[in-house]
N, C-alpha and C positions, 0 to 999 in steps of 0.2 A: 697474376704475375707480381711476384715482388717487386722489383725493377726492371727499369724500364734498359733496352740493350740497342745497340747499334750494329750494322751491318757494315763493315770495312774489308778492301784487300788486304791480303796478309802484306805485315813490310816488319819490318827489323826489329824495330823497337818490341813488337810481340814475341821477339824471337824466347828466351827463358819461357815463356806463358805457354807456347808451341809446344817445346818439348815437355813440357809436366803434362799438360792437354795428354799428348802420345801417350805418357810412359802412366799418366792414368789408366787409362785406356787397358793397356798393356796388363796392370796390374791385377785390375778389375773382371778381363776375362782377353786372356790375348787371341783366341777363336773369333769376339765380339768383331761387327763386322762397320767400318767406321766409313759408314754411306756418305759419302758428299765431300768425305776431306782430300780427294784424289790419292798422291802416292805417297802421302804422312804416313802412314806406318811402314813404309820399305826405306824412305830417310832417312839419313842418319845425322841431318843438321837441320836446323830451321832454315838455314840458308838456304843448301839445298833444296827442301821445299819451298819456298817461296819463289826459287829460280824458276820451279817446274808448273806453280803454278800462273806462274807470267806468261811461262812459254806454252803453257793450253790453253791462253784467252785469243788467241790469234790463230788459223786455219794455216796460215806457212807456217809455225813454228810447232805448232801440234803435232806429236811424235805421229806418226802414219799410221797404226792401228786406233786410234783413240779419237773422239770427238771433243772439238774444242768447247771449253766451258769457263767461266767463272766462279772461280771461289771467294767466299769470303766469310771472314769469322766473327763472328757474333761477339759485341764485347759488350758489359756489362757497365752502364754509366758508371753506379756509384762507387766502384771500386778498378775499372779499367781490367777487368779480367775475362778472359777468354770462355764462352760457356756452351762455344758449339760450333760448329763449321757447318755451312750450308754450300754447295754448288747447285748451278743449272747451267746444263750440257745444251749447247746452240742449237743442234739437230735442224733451224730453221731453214741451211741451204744443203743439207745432206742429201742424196737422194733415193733411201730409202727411210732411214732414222727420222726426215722430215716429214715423213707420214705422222710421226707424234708429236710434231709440235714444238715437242721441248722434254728435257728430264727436270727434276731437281731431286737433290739429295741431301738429308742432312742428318746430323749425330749431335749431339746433346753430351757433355762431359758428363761420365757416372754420379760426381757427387752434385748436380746441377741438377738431375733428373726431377720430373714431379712438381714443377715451378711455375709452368705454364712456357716458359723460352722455347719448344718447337712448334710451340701455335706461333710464338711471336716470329720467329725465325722463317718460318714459312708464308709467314705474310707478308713483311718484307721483300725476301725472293720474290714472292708472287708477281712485287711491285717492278722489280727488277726486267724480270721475265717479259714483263708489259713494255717496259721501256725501251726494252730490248726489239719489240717489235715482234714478239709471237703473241697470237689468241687463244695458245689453249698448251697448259702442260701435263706431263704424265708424274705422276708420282706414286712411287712404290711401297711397298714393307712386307717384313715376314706374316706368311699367314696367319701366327701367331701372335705378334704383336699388338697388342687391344690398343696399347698407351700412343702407338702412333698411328692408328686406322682413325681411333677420334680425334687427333689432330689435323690429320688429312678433314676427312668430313665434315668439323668445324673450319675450313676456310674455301667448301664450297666442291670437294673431292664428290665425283661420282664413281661408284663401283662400274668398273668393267669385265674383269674375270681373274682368276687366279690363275700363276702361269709357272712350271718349271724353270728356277733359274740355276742351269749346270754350274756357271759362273761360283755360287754362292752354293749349288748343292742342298738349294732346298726350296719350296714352292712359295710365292708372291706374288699377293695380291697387288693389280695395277688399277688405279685410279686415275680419273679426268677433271682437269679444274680447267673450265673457262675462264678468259681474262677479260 
């Protein structure tokens, strides 16, 4: 990895970095599926997202369909810019979803790809996830996806099986990482 990144809650001052982050995304392939940023691509402000991500870090204020989680976005020291959004979904006191542990999720900005930042970004989390107080999370990706199966499996991913996800409309492999 070129440089070296931080992991922070979203707050204001990212806000301009937010929306380019999005409308990268957007431009890049607006189908592309932007795992871990929760509901950034249906916002229509930084703000707005950032509200919404405040209000999925806590179980009372977590919309009722949805698991409460933390986001936070990857900034990049040497320049203070935004290079990927990672969440992990609490699942710890749910009472089925906590059969797994934990989620995490994350998306890498298109022109950021190929740097090494989802190993870093994953590791990270990972450390999160621990502190958090789970032993063991799940983490996903398209079956096809090579570029993030060997990121998972570089920080410790066991294969468990590949799974239809209606959601996404197409099939993923799930992975186990002990903490």
């Amino acid at each position: 990895m070129a440089d070296r990144i931080t992991l922070i809650r979203p707050v204001k001052e990212y806000a301009d970095d937010i929306m380019k982050y999005r409308q990268e995304f957007i431009e890049h392939d607006p189908k592309e599926n932007m795992g871990g940023a929760g509901s950034l691509p249906e916002c229509k402000s930084a703000e707005e997202w950032i509200k919404s991500v405040e209000a999925m870090r806590h179980r009372e204020t977590c919309p009722g369909d949805l698991v409460d989680s933390d986001i936070y976005i990857a900034v990049r020291e040497s320049d203070n810019k935004i290079v990927g959004i990672t969440e992990f979904r609490h699942h710890i006191n749910h009472p089925i979803l906590g059969t797994w542990g934990g989620h995490i999720g994350y998306c890498v900005r298109p022109s950021e790809r190929r740097k090494g930042y989802a190993k870093e970004m994953l590791r990270q989390n990972l450390v999160n996830c621990k502190n958090y107080g789970l032993s063991e999370v799940m983490v996903t990706c398209s079956e096809n996806n090579i570029a993030s199966e060997k990121t998972i499996l570089a920080n410790g991913g066991k294969y468990e099986k590949t799974v239809f996800a209606e959601q996404l409309n197409s099939n993923m492999k799930r992975f186990w990482i002990r903490l």
